[in-house]
N, CA, C and O atoms as CSV, one atom per row, in Angstrom:
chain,resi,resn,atom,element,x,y,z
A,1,UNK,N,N,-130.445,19.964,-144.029
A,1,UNK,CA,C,-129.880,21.268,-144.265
A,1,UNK,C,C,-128.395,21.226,-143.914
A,1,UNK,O,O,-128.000,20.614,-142.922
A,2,UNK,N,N,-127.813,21.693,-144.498
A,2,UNK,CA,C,-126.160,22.130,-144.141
A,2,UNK,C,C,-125.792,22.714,-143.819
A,2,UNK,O,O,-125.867,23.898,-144.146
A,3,UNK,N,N,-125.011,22.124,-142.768
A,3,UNK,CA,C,-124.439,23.339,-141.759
A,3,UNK,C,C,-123.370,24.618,-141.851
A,3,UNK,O,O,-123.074,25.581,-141.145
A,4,UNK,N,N,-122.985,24.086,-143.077
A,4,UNK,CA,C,-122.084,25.506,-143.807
A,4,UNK,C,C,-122.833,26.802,-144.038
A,4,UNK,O,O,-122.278,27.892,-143.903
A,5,UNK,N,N,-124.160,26.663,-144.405
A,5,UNK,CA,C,-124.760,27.680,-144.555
A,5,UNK,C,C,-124.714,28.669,-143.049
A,5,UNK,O,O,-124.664,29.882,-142.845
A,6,UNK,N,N,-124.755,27.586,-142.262
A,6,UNK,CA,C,-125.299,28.460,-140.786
A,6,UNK,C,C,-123.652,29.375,-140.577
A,6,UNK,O,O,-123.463,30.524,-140.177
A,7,UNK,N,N,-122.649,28.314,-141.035
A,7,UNK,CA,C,-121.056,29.456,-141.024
A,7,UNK,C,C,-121.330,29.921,-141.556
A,7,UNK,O,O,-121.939,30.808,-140.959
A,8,UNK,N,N,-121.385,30.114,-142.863
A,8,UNK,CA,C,-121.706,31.524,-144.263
A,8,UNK,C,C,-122.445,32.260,-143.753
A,8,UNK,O,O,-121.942,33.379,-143.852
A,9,UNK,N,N,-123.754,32.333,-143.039
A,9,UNK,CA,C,-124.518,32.899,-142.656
A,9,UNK,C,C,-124.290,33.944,-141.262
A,9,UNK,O,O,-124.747,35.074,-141.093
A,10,UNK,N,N,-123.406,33.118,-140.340
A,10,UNK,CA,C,-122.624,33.718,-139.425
A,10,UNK,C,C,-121.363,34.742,-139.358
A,10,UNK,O,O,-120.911,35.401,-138.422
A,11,UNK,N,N,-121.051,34.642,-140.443
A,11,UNK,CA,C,-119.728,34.891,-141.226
A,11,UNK,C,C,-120.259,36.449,-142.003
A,11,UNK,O,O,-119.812,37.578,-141.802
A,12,UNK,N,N,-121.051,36.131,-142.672
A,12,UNK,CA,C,-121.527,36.879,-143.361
A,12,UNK,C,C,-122.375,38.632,-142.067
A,12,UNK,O,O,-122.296,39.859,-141.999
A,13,UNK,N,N,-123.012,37.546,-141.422
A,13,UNK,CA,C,-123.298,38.840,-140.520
A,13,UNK,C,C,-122.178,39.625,-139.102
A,13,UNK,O,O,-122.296,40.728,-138.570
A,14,UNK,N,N,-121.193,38.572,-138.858
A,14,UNK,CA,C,-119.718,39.526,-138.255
A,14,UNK,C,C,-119.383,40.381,-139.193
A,14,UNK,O,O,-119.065,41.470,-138.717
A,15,UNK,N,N,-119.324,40.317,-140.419
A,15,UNK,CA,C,-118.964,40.822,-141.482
A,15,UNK,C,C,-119.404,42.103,-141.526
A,15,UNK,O,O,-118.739,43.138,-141.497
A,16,UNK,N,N,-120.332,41.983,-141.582
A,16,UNK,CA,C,-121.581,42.998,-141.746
A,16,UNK,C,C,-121.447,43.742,-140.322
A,16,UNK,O,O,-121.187,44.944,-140.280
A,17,UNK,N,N,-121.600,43.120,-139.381
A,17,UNK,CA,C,-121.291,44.432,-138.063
A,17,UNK,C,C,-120.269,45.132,-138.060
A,17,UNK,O,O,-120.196,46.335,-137.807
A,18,UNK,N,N,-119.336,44.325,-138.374
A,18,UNK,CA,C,-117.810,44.835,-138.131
A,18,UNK,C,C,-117.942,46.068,-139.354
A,18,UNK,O,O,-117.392,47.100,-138.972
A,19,UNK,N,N,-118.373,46.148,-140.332
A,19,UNK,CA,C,-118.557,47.629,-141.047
A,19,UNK,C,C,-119.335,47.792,-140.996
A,19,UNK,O,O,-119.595,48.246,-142.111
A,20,UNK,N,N,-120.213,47.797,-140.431
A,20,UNK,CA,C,-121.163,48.584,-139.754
A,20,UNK,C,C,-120.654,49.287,-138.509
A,20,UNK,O,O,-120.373,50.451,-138.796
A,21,UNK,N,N,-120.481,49.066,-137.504
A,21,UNK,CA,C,-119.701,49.400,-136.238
A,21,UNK,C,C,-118.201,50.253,-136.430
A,21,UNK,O,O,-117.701,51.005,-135.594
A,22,UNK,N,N,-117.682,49.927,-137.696
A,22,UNK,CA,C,-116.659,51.142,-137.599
A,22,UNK,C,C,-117.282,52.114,-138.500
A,22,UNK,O,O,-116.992,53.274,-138.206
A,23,UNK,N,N,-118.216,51.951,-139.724
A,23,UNK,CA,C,-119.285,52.878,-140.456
A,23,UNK,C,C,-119.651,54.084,-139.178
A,23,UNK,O,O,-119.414,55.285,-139.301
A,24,UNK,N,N,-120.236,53.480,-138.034
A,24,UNK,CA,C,-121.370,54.436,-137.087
A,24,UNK,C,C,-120.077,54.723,-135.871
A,24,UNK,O,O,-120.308,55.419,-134.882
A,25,UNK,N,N,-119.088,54.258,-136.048
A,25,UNK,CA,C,-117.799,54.894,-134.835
A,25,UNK,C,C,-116.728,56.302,-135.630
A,25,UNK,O,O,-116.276,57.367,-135.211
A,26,UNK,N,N,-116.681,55.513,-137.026
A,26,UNK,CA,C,-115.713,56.696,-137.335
A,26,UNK,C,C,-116.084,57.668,-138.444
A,26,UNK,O,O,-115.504,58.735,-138.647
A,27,UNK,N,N,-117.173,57.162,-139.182
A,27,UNK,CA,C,-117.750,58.144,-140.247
A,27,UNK,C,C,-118.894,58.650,-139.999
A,27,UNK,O,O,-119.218,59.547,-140.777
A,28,UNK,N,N,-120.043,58.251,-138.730
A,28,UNK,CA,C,-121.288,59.107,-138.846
A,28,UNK,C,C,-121.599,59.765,-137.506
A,28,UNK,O,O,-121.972,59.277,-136.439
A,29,UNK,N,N,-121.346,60.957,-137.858
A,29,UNK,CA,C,-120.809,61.674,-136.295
A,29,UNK,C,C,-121.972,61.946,-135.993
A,29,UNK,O,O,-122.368,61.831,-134.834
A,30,UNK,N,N,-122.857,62.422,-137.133
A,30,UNK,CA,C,-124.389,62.983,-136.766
A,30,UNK,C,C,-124.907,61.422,-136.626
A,30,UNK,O,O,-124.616,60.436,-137.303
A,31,UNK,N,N,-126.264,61.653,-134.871
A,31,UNK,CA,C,-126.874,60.346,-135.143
A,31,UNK,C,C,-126.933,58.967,-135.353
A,31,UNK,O,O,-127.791,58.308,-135.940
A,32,UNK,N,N,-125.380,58.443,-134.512
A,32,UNK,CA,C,-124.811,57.283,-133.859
A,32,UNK,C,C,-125.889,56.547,-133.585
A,32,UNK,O,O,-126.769,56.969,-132.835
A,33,UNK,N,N,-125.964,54.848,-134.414
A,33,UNK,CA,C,-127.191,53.789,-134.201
A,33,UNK,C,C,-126.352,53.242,-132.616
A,33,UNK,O,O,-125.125,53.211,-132.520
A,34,UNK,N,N,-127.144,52.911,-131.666
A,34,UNK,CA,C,-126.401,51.854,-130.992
A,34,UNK,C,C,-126.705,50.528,-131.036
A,34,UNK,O,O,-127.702,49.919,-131.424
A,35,UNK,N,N,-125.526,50.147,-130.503
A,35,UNK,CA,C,-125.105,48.688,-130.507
A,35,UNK,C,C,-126.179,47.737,-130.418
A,35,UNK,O,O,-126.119,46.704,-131.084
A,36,UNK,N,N,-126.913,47.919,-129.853
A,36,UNK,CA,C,-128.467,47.457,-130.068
A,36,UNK,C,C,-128.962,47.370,-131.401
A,36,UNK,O,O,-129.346,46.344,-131.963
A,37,UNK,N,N,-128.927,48.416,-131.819
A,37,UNK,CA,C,-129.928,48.635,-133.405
A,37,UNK,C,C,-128.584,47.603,-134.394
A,37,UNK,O,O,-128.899,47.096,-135.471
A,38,UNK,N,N,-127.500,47.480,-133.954
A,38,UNK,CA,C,-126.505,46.970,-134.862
A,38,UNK,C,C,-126.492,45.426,-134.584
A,38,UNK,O,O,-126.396,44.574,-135.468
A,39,UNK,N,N,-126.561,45.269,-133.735
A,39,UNK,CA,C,-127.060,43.642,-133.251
A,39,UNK,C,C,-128.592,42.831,-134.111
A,39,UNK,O,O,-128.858,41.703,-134.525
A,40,UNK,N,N,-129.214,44.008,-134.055
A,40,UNK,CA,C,-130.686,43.543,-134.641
A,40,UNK,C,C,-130.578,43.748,-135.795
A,40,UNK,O,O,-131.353,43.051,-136.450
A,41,UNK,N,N,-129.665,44.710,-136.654
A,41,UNK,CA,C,-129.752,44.457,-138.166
A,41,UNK,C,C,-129.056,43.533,-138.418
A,41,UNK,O,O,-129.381,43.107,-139.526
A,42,UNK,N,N,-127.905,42.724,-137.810
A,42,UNK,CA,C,-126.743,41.566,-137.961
A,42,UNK,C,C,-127.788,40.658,-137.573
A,42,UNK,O,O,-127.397,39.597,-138.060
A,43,UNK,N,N,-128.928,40.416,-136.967
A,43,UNK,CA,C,-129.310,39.160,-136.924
A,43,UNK,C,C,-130.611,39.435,-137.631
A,43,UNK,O,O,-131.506,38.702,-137.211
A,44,UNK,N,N,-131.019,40.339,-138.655
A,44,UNK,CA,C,-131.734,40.371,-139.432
A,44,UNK,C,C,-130.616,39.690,-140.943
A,44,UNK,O,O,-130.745,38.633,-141.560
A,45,UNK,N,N,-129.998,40.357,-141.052
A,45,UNK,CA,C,-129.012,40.052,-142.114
A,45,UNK,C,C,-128.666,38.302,-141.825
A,45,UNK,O,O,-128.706,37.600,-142.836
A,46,UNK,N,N,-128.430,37.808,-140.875
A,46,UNK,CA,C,-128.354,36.267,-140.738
A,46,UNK,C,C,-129.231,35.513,-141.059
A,46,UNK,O,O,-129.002,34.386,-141.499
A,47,UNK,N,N,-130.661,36.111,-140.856
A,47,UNK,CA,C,-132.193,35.263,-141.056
A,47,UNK,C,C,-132.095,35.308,-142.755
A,47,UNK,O,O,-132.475,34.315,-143.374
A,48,UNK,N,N,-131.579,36.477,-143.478
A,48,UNK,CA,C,-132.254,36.898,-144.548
A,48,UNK,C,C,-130.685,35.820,-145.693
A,48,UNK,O,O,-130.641,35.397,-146.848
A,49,UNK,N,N,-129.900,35.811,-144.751
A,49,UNK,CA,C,-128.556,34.402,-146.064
A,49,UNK,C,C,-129.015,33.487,-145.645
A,49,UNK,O,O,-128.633,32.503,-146.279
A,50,UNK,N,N,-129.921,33.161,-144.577
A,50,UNK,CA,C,-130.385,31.719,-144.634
A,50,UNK,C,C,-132.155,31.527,-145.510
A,50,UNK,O,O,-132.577,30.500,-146.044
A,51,UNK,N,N,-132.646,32.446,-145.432
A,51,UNK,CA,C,-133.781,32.896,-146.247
A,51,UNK,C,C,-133.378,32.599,-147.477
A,51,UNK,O,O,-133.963,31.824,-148.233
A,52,UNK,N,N,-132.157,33.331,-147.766
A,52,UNK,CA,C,-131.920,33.329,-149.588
A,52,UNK,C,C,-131.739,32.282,-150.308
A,52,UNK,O,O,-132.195,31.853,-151.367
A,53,UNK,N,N,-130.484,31.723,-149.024
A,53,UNK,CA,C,-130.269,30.153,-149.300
A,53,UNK,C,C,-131.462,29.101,-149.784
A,53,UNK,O,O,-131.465,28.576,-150.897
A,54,UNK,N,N,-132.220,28.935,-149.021
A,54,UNK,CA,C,-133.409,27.971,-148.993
A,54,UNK,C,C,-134.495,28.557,-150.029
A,54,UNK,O,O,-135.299,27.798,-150.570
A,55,UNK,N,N,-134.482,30.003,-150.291
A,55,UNK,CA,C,-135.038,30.122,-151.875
A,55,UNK,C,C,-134.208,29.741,-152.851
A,55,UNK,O,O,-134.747,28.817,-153.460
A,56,UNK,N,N,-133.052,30.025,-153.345
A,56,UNK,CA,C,-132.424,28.974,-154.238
A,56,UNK,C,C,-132.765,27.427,-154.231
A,56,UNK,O,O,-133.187,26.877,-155.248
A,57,UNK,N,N,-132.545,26.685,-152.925
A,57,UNK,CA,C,-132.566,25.633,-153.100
A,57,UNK,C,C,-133.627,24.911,-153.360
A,57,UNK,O,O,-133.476,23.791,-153.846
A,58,UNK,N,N,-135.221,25.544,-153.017
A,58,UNK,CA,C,-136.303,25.696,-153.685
A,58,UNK,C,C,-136.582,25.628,-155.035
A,58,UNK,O,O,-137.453,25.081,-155.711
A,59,UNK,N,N,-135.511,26.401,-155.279
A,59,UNK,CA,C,-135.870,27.051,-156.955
A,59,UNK,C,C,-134.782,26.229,-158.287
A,59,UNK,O,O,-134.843,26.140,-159.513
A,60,UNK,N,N,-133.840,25.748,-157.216
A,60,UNK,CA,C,-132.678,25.206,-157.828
A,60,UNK,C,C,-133.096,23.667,-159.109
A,60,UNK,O,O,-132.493,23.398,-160.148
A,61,UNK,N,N,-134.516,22.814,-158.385
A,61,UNK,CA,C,-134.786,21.915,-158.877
A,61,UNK,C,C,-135.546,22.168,-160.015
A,61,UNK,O,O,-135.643,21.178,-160.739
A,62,UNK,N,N,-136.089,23.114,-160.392
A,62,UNK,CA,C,-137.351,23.876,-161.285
A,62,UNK,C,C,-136.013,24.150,-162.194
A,62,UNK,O,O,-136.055,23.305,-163.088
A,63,UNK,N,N,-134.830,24.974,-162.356
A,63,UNK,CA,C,-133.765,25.103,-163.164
A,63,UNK,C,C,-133.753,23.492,-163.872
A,63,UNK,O,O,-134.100,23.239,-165.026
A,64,UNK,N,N,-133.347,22.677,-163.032
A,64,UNK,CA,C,-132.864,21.419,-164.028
A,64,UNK,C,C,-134.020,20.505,-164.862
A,64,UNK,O,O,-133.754,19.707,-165.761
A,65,UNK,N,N,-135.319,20.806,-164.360
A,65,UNK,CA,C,-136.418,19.942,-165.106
A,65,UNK,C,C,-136.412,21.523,-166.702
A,65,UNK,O,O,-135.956,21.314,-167.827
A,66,UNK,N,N,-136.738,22.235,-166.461
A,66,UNK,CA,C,-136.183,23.269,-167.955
A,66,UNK,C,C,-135.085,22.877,-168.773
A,66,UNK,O,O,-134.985,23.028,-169.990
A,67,UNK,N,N,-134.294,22.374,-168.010
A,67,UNK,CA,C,-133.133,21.717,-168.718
A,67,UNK,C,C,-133.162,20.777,-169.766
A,67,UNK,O,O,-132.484,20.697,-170.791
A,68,UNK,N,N,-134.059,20.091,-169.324
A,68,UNK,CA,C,-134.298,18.526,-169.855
A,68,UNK,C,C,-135.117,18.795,-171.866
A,68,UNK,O,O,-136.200,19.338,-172.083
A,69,UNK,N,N,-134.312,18.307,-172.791
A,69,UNK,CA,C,-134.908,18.762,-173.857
A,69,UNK,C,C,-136.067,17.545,-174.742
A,69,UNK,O,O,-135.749,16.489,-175.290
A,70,UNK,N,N,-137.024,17.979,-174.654
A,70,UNK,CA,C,-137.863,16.777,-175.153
A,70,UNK,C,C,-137.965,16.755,-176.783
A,70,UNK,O,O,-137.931,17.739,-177.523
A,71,UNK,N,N,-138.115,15.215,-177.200
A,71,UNK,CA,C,-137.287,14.702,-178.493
A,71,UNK,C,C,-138.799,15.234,-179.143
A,71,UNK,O,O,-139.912,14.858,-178.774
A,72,UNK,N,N,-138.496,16.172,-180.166
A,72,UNK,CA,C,-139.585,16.662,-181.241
A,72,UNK,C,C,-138.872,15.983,-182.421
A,72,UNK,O,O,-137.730,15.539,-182.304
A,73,UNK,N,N,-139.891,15.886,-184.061
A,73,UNK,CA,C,-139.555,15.331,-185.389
A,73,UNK,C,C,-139.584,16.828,-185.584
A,73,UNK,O,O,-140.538,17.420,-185.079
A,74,UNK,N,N,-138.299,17.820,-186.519
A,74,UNK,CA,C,-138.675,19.193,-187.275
A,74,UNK,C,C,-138.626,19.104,-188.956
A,74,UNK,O,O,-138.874,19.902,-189.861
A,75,UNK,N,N,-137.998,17.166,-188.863
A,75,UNK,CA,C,-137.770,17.147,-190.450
A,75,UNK,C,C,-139.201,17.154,-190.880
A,75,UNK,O,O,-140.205,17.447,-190.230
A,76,UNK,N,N,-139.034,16.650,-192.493
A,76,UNK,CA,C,-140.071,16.175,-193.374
A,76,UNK,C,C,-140.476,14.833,-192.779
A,76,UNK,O,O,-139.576,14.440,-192.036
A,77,UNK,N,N,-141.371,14.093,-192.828
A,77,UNK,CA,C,-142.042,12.626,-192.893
A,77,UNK,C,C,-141.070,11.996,-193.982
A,77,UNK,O,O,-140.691,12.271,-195.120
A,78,UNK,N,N,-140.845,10.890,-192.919
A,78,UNK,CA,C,-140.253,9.925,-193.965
A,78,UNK,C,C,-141.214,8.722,-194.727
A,78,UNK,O,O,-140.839,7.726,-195.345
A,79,UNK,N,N,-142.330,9.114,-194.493
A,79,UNK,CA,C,-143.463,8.159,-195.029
A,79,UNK,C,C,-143.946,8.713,-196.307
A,79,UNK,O,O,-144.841,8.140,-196.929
């Protein structure tokens, strides 16, 4: 496995708190999540780009055997 994913994946969920956390500081006055509930959706969101990842890469090999075009005759017989 590659370890870029685990940056992308890390990356991806600072990302995600950081608007999240100014989302629930400066726009939702009613009913503030805390920092708790924002921690656990950022490391839900981390499980779920490394989840996605490894379904592509699953799925990635099934793409290239479809690929492959097998030799049919559509002419006439040359006999």
């Amino acid at each position: 496995m590659d370890n870029s994913i685990f940056t992308t994946a890390i990356l991806v969920s600072i990302i995600f708190f950081i608007i999240m956390f100014i989302e629930n500081k400066y726009l939702e006055k009613e009913n503030p999540k805390t920092i708790k509930i924002l921690v656990k959706d950022s490391l839900l969101v981390y499980f779920s780009v490394i989840c996605g990842y490894l379904i592509v890469e699953q799925v990635s090999p099934l793409q290239e055997v479809s690929k492959s075009v097998t030799p049919v005759f559509t002419d006439n017989p040359q006999f």
